[in-house]
Each structure stands twice: as C-alpha cells, then as structure tokens.
C-alpha atoms as an extended CHARMM CRD file, in Angstrom:
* protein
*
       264  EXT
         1         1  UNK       CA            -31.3240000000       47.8200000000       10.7350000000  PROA      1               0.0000000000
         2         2  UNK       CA            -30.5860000000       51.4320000000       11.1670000000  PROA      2               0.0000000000
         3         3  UNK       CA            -30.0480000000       52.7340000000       15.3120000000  PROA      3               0.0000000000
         4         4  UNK       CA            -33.6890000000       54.3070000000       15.8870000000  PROA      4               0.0000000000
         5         5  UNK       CA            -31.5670000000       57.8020000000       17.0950000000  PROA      5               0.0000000000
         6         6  UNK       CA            -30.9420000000       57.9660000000       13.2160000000  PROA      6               0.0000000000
         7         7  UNK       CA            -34.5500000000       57.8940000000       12.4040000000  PROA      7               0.0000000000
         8         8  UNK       CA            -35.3370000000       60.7850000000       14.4880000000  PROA      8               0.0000000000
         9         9  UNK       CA            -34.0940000000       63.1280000000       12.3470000000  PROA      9               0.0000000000
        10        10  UNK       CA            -35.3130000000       61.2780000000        9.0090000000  PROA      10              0.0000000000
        11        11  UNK       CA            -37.9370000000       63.1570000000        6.7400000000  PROA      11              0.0000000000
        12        12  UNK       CA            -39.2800000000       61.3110000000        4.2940000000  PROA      12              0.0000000000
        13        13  UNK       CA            -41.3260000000       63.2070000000        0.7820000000  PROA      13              0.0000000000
        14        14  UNK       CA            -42.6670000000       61.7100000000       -2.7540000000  PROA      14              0.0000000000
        15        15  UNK       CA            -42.9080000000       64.0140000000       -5.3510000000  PROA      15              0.0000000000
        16        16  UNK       CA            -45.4370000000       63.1480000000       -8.2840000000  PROA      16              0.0000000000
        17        17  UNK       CA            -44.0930000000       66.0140000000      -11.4940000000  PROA      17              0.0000000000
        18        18  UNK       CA            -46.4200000000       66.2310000000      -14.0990000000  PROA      18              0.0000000000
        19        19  UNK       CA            -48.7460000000       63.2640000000      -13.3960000000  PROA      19              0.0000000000
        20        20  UNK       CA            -50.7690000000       63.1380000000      -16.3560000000  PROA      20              0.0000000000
        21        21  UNK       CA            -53.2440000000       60.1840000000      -14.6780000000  PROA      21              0.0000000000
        22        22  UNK       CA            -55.3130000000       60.6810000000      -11.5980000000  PROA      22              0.0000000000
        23        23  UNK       CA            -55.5350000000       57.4280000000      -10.5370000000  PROA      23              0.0000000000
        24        24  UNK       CA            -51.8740000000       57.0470000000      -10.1960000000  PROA      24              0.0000000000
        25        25  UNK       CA            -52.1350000000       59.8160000000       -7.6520000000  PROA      25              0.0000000000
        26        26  UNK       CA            -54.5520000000       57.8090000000       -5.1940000000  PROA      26              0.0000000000
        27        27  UNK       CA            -52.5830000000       54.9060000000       -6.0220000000  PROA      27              0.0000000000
        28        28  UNK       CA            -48.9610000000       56.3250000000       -4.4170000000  PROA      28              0.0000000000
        29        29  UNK       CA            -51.2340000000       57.8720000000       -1.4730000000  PROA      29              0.0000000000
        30        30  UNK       CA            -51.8670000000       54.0210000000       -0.8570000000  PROA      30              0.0000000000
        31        31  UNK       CA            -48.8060000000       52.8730000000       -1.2040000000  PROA      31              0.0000000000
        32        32  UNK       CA            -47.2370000000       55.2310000000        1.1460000000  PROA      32              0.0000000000
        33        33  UNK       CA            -50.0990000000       54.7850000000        4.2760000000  PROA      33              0.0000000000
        34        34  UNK       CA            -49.3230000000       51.2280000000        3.5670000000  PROA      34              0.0000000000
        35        35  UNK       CA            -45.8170000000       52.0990000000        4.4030000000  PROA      35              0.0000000000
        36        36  UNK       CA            -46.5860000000       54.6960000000        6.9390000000  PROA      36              0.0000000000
        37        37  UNK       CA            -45.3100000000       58.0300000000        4.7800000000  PROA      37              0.0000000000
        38        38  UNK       CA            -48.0600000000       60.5780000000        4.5860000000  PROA      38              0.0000000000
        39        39  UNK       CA            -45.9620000000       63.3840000000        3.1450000000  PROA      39              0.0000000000
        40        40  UNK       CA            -46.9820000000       64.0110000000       -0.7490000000  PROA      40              0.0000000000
        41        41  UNK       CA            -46.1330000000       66.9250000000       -3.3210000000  PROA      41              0.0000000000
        42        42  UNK       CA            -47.5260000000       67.1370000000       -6.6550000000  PROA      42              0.0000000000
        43        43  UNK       CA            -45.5680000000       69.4200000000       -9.0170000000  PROA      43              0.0000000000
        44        44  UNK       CA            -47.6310000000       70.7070000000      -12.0070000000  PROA      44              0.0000000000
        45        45  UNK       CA            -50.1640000000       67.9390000000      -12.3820000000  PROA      45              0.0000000000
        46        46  UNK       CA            -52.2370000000       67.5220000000      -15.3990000000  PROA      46              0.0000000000
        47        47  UNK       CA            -55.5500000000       68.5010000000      -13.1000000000  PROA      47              0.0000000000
        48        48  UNK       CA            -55.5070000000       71.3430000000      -11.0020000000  PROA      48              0.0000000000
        49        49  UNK       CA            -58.1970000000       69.7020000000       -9.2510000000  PROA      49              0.0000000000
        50        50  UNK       CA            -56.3000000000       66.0900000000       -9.1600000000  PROA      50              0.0000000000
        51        51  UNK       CA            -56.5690000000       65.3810000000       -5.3650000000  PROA      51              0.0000000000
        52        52  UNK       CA            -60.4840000000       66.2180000000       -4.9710000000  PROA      52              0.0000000000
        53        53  UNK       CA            -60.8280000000       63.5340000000       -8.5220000000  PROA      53              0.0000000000
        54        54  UNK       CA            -63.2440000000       61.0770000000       -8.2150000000  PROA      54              0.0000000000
        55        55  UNK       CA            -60.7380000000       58.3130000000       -9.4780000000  PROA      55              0.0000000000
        56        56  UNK       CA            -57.9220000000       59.7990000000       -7.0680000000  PROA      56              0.0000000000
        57        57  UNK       CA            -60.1970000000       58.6070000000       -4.0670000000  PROA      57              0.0000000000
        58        58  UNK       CA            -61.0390000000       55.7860000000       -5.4430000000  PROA      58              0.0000000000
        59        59  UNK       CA            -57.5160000000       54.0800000000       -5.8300000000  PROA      59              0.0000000000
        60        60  UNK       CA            -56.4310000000       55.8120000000       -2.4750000000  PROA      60              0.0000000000
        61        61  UNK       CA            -58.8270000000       53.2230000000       -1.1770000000  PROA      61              0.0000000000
        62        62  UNK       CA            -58.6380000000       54.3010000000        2.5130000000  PROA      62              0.0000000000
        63        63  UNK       CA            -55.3860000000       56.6020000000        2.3680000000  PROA      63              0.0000000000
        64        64  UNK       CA            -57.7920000000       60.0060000000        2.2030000000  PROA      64              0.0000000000
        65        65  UNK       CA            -55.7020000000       61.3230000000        4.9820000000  PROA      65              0.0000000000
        66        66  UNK       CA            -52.6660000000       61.1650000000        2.6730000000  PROA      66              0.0000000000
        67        67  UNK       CA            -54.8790000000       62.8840000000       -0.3100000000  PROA      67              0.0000000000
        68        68  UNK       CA            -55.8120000000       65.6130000000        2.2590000000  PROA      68              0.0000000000
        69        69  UNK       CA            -52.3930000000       66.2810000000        3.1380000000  PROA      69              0.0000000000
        70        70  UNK       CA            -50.8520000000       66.6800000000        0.3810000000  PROA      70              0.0000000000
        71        71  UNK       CA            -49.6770000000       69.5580000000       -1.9460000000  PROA      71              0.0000000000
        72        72  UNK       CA            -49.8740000000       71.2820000000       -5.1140000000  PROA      72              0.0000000000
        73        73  UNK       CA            -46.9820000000       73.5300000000       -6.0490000000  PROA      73              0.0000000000
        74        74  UNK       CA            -46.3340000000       74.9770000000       -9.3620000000  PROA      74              0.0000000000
        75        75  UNK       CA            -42.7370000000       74.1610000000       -9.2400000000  PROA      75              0.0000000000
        76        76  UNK       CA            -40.0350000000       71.4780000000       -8.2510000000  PROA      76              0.0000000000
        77        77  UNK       CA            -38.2690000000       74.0570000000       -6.2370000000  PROA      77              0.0000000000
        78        78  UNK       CA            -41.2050000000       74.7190000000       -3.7280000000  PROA      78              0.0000000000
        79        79  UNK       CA            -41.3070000000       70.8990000000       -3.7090000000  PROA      79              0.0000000000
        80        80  UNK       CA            -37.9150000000       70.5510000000       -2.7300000000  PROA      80              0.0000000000
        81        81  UNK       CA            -37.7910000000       72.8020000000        0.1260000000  PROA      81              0.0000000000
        82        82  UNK       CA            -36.6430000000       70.8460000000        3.5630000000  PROA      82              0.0000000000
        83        83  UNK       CA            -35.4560000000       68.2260000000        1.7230000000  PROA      83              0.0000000000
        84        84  UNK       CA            -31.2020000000       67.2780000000        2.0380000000  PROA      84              0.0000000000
        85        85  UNK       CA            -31.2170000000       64.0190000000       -0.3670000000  PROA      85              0.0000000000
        86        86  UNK       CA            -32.8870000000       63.2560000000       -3.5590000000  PROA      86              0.0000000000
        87        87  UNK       CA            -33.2040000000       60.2220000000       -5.2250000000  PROA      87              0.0000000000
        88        88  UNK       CA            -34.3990000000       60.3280000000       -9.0850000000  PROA      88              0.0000000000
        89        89  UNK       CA            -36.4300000000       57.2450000000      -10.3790000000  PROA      89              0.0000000000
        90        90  UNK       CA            -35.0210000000       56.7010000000      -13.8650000000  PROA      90              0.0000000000
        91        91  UNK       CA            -34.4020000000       53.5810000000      -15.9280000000  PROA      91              0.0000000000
        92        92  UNK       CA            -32.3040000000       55.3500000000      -18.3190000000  PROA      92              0.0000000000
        93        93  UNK       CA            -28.6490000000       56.1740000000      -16.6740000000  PROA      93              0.0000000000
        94        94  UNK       CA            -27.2220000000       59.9290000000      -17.6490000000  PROA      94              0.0000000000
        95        95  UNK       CA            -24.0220000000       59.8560000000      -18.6020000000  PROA      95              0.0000000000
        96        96  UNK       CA            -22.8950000000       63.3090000000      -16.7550000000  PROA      96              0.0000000000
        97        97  UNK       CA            -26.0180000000       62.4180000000      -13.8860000000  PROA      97              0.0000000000
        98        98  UNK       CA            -25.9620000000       61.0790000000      -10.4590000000  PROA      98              0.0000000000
        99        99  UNK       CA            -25.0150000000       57.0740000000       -9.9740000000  PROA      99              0.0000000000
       100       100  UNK       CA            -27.6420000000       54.6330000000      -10.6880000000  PROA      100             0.0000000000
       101       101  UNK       CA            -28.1750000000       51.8910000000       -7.6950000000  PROA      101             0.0000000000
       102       102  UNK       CA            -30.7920000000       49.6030000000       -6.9340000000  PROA      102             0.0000000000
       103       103  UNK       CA            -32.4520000000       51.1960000000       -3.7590000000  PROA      103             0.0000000000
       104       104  UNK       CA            -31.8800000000       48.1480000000       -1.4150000000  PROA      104             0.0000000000
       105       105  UNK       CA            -27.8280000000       49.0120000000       -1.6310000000  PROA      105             0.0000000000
       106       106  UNK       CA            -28.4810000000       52.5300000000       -1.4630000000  PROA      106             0.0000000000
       107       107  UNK       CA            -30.6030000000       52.7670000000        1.2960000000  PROA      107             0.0000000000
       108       108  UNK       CA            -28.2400000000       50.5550000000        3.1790000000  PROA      108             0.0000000000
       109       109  UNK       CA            -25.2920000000       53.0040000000        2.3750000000  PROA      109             0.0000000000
       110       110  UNK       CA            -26.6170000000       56.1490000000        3.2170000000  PROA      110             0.0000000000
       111       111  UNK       CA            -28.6090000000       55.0990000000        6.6830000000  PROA      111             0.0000000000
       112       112  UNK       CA            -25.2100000000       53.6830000000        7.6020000000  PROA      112             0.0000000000
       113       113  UNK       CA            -23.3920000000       56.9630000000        6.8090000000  PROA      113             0.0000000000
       114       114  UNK       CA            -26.1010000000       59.1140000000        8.7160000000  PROA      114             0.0000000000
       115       115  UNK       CA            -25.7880000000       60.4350000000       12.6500000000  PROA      115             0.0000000000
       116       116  UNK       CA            -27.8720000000       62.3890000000       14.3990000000  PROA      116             0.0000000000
       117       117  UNK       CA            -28.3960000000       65.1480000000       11.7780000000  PROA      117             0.0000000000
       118       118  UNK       CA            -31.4500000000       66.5470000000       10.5640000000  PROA      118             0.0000000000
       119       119  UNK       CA            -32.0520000000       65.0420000000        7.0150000000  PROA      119             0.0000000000
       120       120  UNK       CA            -34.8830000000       64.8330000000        4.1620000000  PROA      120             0.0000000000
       121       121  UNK       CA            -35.1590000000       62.3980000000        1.6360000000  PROA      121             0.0000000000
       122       122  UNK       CA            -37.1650000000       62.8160000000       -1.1540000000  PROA      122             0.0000000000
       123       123  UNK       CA            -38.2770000000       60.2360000000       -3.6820000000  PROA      123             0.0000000000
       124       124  UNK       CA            -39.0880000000       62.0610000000       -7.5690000000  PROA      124             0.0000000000
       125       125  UNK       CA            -40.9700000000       60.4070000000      -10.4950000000  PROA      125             0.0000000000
       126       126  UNK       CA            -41.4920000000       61.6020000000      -13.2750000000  PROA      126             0.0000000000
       127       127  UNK       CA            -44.1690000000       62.2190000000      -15.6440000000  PROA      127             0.0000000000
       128       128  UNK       CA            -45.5610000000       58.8940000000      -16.7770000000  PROA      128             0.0000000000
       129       129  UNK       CA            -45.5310000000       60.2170000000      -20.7040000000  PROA      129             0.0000000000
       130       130  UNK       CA            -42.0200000000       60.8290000000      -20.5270000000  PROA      130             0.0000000000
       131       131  UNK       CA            -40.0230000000       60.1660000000      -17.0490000000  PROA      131             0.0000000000
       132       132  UNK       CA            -38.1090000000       62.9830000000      -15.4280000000  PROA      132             0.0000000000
       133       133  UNK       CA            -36.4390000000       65.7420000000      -17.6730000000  PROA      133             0.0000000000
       134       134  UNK       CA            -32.3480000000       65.7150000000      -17.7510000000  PROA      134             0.0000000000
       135       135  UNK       CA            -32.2760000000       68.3660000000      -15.5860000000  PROA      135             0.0000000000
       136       136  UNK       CA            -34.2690000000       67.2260000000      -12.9590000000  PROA      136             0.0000000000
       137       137  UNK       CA            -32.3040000000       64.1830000000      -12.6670000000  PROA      137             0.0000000000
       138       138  UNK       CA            -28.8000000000       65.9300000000      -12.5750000000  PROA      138             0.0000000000
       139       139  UNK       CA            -29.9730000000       67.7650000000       -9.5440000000  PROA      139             0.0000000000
       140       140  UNK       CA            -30.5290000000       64.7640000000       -7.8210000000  PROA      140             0.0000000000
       141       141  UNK       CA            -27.4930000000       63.0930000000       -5.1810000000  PROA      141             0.0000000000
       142       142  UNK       CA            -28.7450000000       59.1890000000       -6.6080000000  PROA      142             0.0000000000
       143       143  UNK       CA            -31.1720000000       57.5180000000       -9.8240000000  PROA      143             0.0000000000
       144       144  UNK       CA            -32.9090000000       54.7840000000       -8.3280000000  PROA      144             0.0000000000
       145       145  UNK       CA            -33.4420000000       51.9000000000      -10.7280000000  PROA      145             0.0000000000
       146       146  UNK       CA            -35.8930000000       48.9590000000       -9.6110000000  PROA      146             0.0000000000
       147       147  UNK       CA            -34.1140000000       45.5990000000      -10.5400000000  PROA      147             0.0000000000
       148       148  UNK       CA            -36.9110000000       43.9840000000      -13.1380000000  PROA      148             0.0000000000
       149       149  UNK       CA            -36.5890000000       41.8040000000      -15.8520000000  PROA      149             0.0000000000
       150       150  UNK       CA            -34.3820000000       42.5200000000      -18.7570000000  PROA      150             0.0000000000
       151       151  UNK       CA            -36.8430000000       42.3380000000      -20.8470000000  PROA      151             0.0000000000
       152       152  UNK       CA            -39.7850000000       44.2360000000      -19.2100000000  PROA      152             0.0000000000
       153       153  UNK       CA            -38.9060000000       46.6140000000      -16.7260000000  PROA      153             0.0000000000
       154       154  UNK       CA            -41.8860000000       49.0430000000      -17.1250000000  PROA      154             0.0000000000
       155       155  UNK       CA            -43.1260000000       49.8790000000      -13.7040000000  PROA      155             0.0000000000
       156       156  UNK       CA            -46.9140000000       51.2670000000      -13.2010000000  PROA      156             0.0000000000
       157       157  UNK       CA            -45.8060000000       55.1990000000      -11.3620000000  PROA      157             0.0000000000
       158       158  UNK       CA            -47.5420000000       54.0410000000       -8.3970000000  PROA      158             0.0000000000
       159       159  UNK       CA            -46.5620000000       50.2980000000       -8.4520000000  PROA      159             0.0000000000
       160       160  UNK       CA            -42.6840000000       51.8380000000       -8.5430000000  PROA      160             0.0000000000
       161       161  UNK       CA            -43.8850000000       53.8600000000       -5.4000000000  PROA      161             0.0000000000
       162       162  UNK       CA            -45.1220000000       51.0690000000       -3.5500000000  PROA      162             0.0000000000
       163       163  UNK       CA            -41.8240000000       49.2150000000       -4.1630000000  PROA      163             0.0000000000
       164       164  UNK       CA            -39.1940000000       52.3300000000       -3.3300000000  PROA      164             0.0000000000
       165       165  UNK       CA            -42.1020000000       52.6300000000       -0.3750000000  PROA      165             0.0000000000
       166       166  UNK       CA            -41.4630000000       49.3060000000        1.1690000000  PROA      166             0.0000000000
       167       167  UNK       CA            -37.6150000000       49.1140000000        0.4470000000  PROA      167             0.0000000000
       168       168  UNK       CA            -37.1230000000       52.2000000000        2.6780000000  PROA      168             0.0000000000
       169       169  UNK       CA            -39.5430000000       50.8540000000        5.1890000000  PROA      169             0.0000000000
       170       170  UNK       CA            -37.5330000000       48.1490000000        4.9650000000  PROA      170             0.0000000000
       171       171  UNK       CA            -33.9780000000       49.8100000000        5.4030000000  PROA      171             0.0000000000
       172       172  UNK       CA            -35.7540000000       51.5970000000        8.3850000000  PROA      172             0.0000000000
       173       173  UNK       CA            -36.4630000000       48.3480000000       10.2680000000  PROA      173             0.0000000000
       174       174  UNK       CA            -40.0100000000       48.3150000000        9.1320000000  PROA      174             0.0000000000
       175       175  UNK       CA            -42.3530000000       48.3470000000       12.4370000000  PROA      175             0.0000000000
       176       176  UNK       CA            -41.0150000000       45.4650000000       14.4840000000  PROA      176             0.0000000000
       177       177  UNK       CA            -40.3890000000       48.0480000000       17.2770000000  PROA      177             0.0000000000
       178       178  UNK       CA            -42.5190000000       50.9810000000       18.3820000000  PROA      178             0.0000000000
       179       179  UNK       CA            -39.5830000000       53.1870000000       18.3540000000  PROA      179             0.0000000000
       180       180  UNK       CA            -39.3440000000       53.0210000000       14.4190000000  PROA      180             0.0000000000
       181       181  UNK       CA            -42.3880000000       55.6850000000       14.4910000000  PROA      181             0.0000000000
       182       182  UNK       CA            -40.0370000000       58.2580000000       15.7020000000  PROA      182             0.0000000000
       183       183  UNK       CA            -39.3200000000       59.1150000000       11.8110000000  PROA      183             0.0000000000
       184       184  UNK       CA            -41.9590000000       62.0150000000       11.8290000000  PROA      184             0.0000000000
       185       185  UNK       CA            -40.1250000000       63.8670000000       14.5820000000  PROA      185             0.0000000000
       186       186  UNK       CA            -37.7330000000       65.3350000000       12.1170000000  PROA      186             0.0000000000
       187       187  UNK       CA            -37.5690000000       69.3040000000       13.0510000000  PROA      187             0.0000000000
       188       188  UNK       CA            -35.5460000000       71.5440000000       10.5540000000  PROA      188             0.0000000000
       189       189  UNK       CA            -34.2550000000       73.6470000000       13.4530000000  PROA      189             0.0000000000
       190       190  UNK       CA            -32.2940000000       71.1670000000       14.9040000000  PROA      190             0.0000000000
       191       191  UNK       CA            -29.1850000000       72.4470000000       16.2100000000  PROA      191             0.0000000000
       192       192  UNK       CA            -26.6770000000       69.9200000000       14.8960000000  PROA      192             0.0000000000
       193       193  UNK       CA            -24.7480000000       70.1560000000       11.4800000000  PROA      193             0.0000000000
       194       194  UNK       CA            -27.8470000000       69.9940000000        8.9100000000  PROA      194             0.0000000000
       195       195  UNK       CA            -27.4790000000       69.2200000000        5.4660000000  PROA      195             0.0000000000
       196       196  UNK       CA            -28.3830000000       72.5020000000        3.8580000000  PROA      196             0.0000000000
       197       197  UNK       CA            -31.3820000000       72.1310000000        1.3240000000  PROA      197             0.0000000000
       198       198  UNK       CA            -32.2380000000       71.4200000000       -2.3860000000  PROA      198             0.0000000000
       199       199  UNK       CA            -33.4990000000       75.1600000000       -2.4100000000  PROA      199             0.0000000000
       200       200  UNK       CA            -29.9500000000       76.1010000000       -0.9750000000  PROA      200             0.0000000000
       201       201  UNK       CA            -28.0450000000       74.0850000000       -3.1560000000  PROA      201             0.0000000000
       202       202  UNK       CA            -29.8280000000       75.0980000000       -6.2330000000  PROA      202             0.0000000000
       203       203  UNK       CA            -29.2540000000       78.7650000000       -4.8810000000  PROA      203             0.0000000000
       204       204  UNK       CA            -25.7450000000       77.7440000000       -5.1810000000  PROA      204             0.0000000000
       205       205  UNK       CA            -26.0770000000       76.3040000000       -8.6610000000  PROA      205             0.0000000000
       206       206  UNK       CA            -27.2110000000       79.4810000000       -9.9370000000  PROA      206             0.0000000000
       207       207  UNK       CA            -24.7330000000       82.0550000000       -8.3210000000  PROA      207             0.0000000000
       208       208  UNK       CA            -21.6100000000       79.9100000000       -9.5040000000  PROA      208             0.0000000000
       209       209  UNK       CA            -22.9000000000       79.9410000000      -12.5540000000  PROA      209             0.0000000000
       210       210  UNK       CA            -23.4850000000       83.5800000000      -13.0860000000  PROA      210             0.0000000000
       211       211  UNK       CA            -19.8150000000       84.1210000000      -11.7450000000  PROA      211             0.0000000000
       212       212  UNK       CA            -18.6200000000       81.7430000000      -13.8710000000  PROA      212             0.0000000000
       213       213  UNK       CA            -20.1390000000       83.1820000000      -16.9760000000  PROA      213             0.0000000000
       214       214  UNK       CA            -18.7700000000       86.7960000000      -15.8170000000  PROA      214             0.0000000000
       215       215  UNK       CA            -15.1560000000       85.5240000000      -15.3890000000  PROA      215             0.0000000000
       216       216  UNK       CA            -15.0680000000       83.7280000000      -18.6200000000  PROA      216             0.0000000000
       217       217  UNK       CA            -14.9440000000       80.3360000000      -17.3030000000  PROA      217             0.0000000000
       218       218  UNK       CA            -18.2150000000       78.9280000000      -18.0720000000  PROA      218             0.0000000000
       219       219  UNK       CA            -19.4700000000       80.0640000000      -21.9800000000  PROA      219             0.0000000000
       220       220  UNK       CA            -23.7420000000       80.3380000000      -22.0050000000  PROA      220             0.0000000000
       221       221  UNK       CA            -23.5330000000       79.3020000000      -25.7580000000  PROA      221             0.0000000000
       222       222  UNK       CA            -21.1450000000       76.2430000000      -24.7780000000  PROA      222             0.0000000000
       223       223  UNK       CA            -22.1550000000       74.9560000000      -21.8190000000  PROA      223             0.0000000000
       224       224  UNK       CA            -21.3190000000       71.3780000000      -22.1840000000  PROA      224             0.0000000000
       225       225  UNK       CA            -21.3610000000       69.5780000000      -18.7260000000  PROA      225             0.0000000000
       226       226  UNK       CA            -19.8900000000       71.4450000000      -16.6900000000  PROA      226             0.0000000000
       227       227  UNK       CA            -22.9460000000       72.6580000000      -14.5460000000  PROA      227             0.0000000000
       228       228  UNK       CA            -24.0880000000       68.8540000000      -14.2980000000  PROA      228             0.0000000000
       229       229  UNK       CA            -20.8890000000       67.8560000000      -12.9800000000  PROA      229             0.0000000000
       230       230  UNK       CA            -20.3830000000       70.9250000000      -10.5300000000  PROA      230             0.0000000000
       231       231  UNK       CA            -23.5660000000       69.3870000000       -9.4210000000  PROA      231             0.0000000000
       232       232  UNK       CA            -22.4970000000       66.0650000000       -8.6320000000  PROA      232             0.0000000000
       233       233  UNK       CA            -19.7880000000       67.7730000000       -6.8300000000  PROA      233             0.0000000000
       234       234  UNK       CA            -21.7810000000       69.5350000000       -4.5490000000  PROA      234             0.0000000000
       235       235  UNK       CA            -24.0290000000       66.8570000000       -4.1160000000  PROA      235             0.0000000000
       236       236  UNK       CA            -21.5570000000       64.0440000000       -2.8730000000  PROA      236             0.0000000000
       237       237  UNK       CA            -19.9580000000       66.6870000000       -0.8410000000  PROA      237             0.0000000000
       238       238  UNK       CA            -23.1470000000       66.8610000000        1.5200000000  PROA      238             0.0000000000
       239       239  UNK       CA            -23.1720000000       70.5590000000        2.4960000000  PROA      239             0.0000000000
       240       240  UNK       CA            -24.4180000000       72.3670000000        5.4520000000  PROA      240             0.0000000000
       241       241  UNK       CA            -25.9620000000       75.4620000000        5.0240000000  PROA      241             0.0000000000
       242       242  UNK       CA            -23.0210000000       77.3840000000        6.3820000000  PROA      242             0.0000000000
       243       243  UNK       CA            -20.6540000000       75.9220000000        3.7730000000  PROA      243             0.0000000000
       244       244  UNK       CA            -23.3750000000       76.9380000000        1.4300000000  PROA      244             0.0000000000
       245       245  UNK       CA            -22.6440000000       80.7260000000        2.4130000000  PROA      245             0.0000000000
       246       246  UNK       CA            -19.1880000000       80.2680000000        2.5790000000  PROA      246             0.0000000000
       247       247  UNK       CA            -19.3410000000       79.2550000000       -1.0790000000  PROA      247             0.0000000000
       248       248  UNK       CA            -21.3160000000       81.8350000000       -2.5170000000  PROA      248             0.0000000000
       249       249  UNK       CA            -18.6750000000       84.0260000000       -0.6090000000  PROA      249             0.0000000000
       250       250  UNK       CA            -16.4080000000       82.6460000000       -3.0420000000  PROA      250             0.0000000000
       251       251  UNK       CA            -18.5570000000       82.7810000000       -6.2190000000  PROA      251             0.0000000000
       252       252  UNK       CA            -19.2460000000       86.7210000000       -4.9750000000  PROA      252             0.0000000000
       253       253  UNK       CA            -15.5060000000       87.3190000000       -4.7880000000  PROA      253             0.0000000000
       254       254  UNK       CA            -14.2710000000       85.4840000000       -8.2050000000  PROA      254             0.0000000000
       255       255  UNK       CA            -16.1460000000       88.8450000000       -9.7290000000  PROA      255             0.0000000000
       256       256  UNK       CA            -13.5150000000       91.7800000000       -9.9400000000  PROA      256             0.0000000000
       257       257  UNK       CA            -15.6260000000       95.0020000000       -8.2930000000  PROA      257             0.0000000000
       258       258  UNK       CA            -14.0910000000       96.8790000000      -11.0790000000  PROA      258             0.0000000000
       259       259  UNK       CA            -15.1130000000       96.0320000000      -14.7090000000  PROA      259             0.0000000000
       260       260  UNK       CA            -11.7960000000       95.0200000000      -16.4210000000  PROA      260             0.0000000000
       261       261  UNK       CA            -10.2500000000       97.1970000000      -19.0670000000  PROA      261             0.0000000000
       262       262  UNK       CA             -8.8100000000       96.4220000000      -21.9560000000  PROA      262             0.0000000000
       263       263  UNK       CA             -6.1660000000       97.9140000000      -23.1050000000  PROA      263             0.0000000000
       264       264  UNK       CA             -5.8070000000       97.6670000000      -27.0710000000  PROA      264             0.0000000000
C-alpha cells in the first residue's frame, strides 16, 4: 500500500481515442465511479454527440456525473495536457515501443518510486476497430497488457477499463482508509520538482527532431527508429519541465546561426 502523502499529488485520466461504440463510453464512465475516477477524455469519437447518446446513459447506469464531466477534444495532445505518465493498453508488444507489464507489477513499481511530486497518470485505449496507432503507443512511458488466457485474450474496451480501474484502486490501497480520497487534491502548481507534461515532452519530440534533420543527423526519408527510441529515452528519464527547457536549449544550439558553406 502506497504512503497516502503519495496520493496527494496523484492525478488520475482515461482517454477513450476513436471510440467507434457508444455504449462502451457509458460503460468506462461506470467502471471508473465504481472505482472512484471521474476524470474522462474522449479523443475524436465516432459521435460528436457520444456523451448526450441514449445508449451512453444507459450503460453509465448511475455514473451521469462522470458523462457530464467529461471531454471531447479533437486531438490526443489536448488530451494529454497535465498528464506526467502514460500507460498504452496494447496486446501487441512494439518492438522499438515502451515495455509491456501486467499493470499489477507496474503499478507497484512506479507508486514505490514516487514522493511527494505532482504527477498524472493517464490510462489510453484505443479504438476498438483497430487498438492504438504505433505512434500513439511509442509516446507512451509503459503498454499495459491484462494477463488473460492464451487463447482468448480479447477484452470488451470498457471491461479492460474496469480491470486497469480496479488494479490501480487497488495499488492505491483501495478505500480501507478515508485518507485514500486525498487523490483528487493533485494541483499542477505545486512547488516541488514536477514531472513536466506529455504536451512538454512532445514539444521536445518535435524540436529535436527538426534540429536533427537540419544537422544531418536524423534523414526525413530514412527515419528508421530513431525518434521512437529518443522517446523511450526521454520517457524513462522522467523530466521536469526545467530540464525540458534546458534541452531544447541544446536542440536550439546544435543549429549553426550561420548557414554552412560549401566550399567546392
């Protein structure tokens, strides 16, 4: 059981991208108030009008608070903001992507690693049509994989919600004590070392690659892995958001200031 000054500054978010079923929407909003999360973000859903859907309410079956609550946003970026550690649900490993874990070790790891720091941990799924694209997944510090049978491990979206739900209840020491409520109390001005953002680290992602490209390091037509794994780097490295700045310092200064002549 994690120290309750640890879940002070916890923030927990699910993020639904490109839910193609309605019901599946009402069905995580239940699954979380079950688990006491209220927190949901739907990126690009197949309904603009998915949360006010008849067969939303319906499987929310008393979690309309949750339904009310939540967000639309048109991109996984605006869904991301606030949030320090991502967790990816995908069955199918990457080979240059985050580590795959069953949640009950990882949750056990990383609440025993955390102090008093300000921290947001965010829970994607993917589409139910095709799971979460490549690139979603390499963003992300962990890919969560439900043990199941070998056999048949497909997971209903919001019956793999209710089980990542109750596992970080769980790792949170459920609600033997009233002090494990204190988890909503997370404020992203806190004072102490924050982890900086996925918004910050993606800002990040995207100047080191344009300085890359510029000092011949990284080829656009050739890419290979090396983003992906630059990624992972970042990632395991837990930044705050000063080290953030101090890096795109660096990625700012591998640019000359004057354009490089050649001399035939």
């Amino acid at each position: 059981m994690t120290p309750p000054s640890t879940q002070v500054f916890m923030k927990t978010r699910f993020i639904l991208i490109q839910t193609s079923h309605a019901g599946n929407v009402g069905g995580v909003a239940r699954a979380m108030k079950v688990m006491g999360f209220d927190d949901l973000v739907l990126v690009n859903p197949r309904f603009d009008n998915v949360l006010r859907r008849e067969e939303t309410k319906q499987r929310a079956s008393g979690a309309q608070d949750v339904l009310d609550g939540a967000r639309v946003v048109a991109t996984l970026e605006e869904a991301l903001q606030g949030m320090t550690h991502l967790c990816a649900t995908a069955m199918t490993p990457r080979d240059f992507g985050p580590p795959t874990r069953f949640p009950r070790e990882h949750f056990q790891e990383l609440l025993s690693q955390s102090t008093e720091v300000p921290m947001g941990i965010a829970f994607l799924f993917g589409s139910e049509r095709f799971g979460m694209l490549n690139e979603d997944v390499y963003r992300c510090h962990v890919a969560l994989s439900i043990p199941t049978h070998p056999d048949f491990g497909s997971l209903n979206l919001a019956s793999a919600a209710q089980v990542l739900a109750y596992e970080w209840r769980l790792a949170l020491g459920g609600f033997s004590k009233p002090a494990q409520q204190a988890y909503t109390s997370f404020e992203p001005q806190d004072q102490k070392r924050a982890h900086a953002d996925a918004q910050e680290i993606a800002g990040l992602m995207s100047h080191w690659q344009e300085s890359l490209v510029k000092i011949g390091f990284l080829d656009p037509l050739a890419p290979k892995k090396l983003m992906p794994r630059l990624q992972q780097i970042f990632n395991r490295a837990q930044l705050s958001s000063e080290e953030v700045h101090i890096l795109r310092g660096v990625a700012k200064q591998m640019v000359p200031k004057d354009p490089i002549k050649r001399i035939d």
